[in-house]
MILUMKE-644704 format. One record per residue (C-alpha): x, y, z; residue number from 1; residue in one letter. Coordinates in steps of 0.05 Angstrom, whole numbers, plus 5000, padded with zeros to 4 digits. Layout:
REM MILUMKE-644704
X,Y,Z,NUM,a
...
***
This chain:
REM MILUMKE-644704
6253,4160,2142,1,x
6323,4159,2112,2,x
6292,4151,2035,3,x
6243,4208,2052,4,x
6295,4244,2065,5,x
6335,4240,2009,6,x
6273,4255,1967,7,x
6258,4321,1996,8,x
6329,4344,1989,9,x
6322,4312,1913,10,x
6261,4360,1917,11,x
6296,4415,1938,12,x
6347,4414,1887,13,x
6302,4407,1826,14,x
6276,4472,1858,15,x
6327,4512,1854,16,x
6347,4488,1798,17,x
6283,4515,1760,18,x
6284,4580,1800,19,x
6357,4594,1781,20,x
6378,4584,1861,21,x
6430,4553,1837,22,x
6472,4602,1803,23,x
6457,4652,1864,24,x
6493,4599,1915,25,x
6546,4594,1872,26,x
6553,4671,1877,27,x
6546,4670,1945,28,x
6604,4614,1956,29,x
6646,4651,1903,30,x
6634,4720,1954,31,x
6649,4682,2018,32,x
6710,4661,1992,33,x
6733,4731,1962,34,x
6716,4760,2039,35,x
6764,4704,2064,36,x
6818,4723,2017,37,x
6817,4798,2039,38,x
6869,4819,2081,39,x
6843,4852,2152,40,x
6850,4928,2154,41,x
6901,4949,2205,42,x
6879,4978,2271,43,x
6880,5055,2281,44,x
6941,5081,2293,45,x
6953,5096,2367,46,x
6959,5164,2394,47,x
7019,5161,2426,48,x
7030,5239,2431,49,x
6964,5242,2492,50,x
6990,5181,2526,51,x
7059,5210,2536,52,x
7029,5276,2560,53,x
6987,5244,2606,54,x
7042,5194,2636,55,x
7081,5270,2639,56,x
7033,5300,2684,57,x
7015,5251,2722,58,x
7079,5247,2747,59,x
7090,5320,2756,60,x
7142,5332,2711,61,x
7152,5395,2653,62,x
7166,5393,2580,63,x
7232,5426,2608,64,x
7242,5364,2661,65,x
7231,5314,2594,66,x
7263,5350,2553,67,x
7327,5352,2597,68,x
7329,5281,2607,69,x
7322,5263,2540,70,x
7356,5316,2504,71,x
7302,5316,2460,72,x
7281,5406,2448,73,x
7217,5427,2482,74,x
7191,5446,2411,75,x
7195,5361,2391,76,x
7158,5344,2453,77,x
7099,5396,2443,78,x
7103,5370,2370,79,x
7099,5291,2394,80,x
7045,5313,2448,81,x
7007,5348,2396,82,x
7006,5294,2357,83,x
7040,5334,2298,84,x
7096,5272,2290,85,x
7106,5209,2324,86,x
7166,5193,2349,87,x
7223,5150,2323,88,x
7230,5090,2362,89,x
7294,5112,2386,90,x
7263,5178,2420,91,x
7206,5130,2448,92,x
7260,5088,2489,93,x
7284,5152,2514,94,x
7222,5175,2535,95,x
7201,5115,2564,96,x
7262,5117,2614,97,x
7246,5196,2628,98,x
7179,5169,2648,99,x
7214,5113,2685,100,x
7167,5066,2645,101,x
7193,5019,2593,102,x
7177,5045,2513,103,x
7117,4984,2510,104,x
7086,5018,2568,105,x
7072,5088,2523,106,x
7051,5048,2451,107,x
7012,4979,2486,108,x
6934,4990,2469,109,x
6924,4983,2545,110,x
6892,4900,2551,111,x
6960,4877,2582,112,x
6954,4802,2563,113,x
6993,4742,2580,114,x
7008,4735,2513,115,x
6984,4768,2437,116,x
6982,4731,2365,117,x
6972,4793,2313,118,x
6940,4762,2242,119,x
6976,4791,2186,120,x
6959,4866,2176,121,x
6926,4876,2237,122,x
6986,4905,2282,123,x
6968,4968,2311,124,x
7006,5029,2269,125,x
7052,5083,2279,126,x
7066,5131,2228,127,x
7126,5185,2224,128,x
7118,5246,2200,129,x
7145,5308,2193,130,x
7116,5372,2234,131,x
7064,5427,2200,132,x
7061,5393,2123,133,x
7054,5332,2152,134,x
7107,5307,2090,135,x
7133,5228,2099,136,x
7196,5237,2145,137,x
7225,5173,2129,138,x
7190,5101,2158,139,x
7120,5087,2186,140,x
7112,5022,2236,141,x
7071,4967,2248,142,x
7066,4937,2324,143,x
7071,4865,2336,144,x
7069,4855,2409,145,x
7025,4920,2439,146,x
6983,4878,2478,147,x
7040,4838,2508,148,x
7044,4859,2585,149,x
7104,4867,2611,150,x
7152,4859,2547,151,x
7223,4864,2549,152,x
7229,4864,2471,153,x
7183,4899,2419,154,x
7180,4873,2349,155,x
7157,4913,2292,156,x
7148,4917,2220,157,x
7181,4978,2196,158,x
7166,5013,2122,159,x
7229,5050,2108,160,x
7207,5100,2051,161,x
7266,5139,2021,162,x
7272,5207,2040,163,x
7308,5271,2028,164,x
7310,5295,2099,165,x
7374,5286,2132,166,x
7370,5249,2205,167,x
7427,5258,2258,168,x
7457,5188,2288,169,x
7416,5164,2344,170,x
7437,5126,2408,171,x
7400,5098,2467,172,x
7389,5038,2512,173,x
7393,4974,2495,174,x
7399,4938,2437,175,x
7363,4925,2361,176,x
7357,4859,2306,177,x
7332,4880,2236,178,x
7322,4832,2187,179,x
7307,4859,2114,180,x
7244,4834,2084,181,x
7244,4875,2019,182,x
7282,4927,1982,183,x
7353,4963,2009,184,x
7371,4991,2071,185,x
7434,5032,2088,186,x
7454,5026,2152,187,x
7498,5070,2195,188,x
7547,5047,2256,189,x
7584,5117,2272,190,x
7634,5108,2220,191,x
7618,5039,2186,192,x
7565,5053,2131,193,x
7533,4985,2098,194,x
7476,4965,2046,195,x
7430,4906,2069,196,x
7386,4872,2011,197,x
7327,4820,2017,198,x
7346,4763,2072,199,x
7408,4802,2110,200,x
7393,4816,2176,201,x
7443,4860,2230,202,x
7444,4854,2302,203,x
7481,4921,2349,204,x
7477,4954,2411,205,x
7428,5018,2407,206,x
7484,5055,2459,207,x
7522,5060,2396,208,x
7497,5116,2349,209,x
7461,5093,2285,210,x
7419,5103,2228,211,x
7381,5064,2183,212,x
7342,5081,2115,213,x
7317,5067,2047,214,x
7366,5057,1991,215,x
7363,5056,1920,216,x
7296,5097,1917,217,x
7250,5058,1934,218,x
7216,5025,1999,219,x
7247,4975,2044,220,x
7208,4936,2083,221,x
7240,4904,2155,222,x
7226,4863,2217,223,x
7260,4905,2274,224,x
7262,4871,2347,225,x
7285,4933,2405,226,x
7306,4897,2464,227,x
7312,4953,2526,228,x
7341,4941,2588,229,x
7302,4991,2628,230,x
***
C-alpha cells in the first residue's frame, strides 16, 4: 500500500512537471506569501460626531447645556456632530464627563469585550480636521483598546503632522503618558516648553494645560495612554 503510494505521488510529480504545474505552484506559494506579508487595512474610522449627538439627546440635554459644561462654543459641537472635525482627545474627555460617560464610552465600536488584542494597523481611526476645507489640523489617531469594556485608560497611536494652525493650551481630567516613536515633538506645560526625539517619553497631569505637536517639519509618530478618572 505504502509503495503504491509513493508511486502515484512519483506519478503525480512527473505530471506536473511535463505540464509546467510546477512553475504555477511555485507562483502560487510565492502569492500566498506576498498576501501574508501585507499589512491589514485599518478599520473605518468611527463616527464619533452621531454617537455624541445621540448620547446628547438621549439624555435630554442642548448644544447650549454641552456646550456650557464643556466650554467648548455651540458652533464646535454642531461642527463635531456634523461630522465636519473630530475632536481632540482632550475635548472628547470633556465631553465624555458632560455626558456623564467616560471618553471610551463615545469612540468603543460598541462589542464591549473582556479584553481586545488589535494586530498591527488594524486599530479603529480617528482623524482631525479642520472645519469646511477639511485641511489637516494637526494629528490623526489610531485606537488601541475600543473594544475594551469598561476601560479606565485609552491607548492610542497618534500621527502628529506639523501644522501652521495655532492651538490654545488644553486642560482636563486626568492624566496622559506619551512615548515618542518617531520624529520630534514639542511639548507644552503652561510655561515649560520641551523637544522630545525617538525613545523619550513624558508622563503629566491633563488638569494642567498643555500642548503637544510636530517639530522640525515633519511627522512624529507617538504612543499616547489617557488615563481619566471619571
Amino acid at each position: 500500500m505504502e509503495e503504491r503510494k509513493l508511486n502515484a505521488y512519483e506519478d503525480y510529480l512527473e505530471h506536473i512537471g511535463k505540464t509546467g504545474q510546477a512553475g504555477r505552484e511555485d507562483d502560487y506559494l510565492n502569492a500566498v506569501a506576498a498576501v501574508s506579508q501585507t499589512s491589514p487595512a485599518a478599520e473605518e474610522p468611527v463616527n464619533v460626531g452621531e454617537r455624541i449627538k445621540k448620547f446628547r439627546n438621549d439624555k435630554g440635554l442642548t448644544l447650549t447645556d454641552i456646550s456650557r459644561r464643556t466650554n467648548v462654543s455651540v458652533e464646535v459641537l454642531e461642527q463635531i456632530e456634523g461630522n465636519l472635525i473630530s475632536p481632540p482627545l482632550g475635548t472628547l474627555i470633556k465631553l465624555g464627563k458632560a455626558l456623564d460617560m467616560k471618553m471610551g464610552y463615545l469612540i468603543s465600536s460598541g462589542e464591549n469585550k473582556p479584553f481586545t488584542i488589535v494586530r498591527k494597523n488594524q486599530g479603529q481611526s480617528l482623524s482631525r480636521h479642520s472645519s469646511k476645507k477639511g485641511k489637516s489640523y494637526g494629528y490623526s489617531y489610531e485606537m488601541l483598546a475600543a473594544d475594551k469594556n469598561d476601560r479606565s485608560m485609552d491607548p492610542f497611536l497618534v500621527t502628529l503632522e506639523p501644522t501652521e494652525t495655532v492651538e490654545e493650551l488644553s486642560s482636563h481630567d486626568g492624566q496622559e503618558f506619551i512615548f515618542v516613536l518617531s520624529g520630534q515633538m514639542e511639548v507644552r506645560l503652561d510655561d515649560y516648553v520641551d523637544v522630545l526625539n525617538p525613545g523619550d517619553s513624558i508622563y503629566y497631569d491633563s488638569a494642567t494645560p498643555h500642548l503637544v505637536r510636530a517639530r522640525g517639519g515633519n511627522n512624529a509618530y507617538i504612543l499616547a495612554v489617557l488615563y481619566s478618572n471619571h
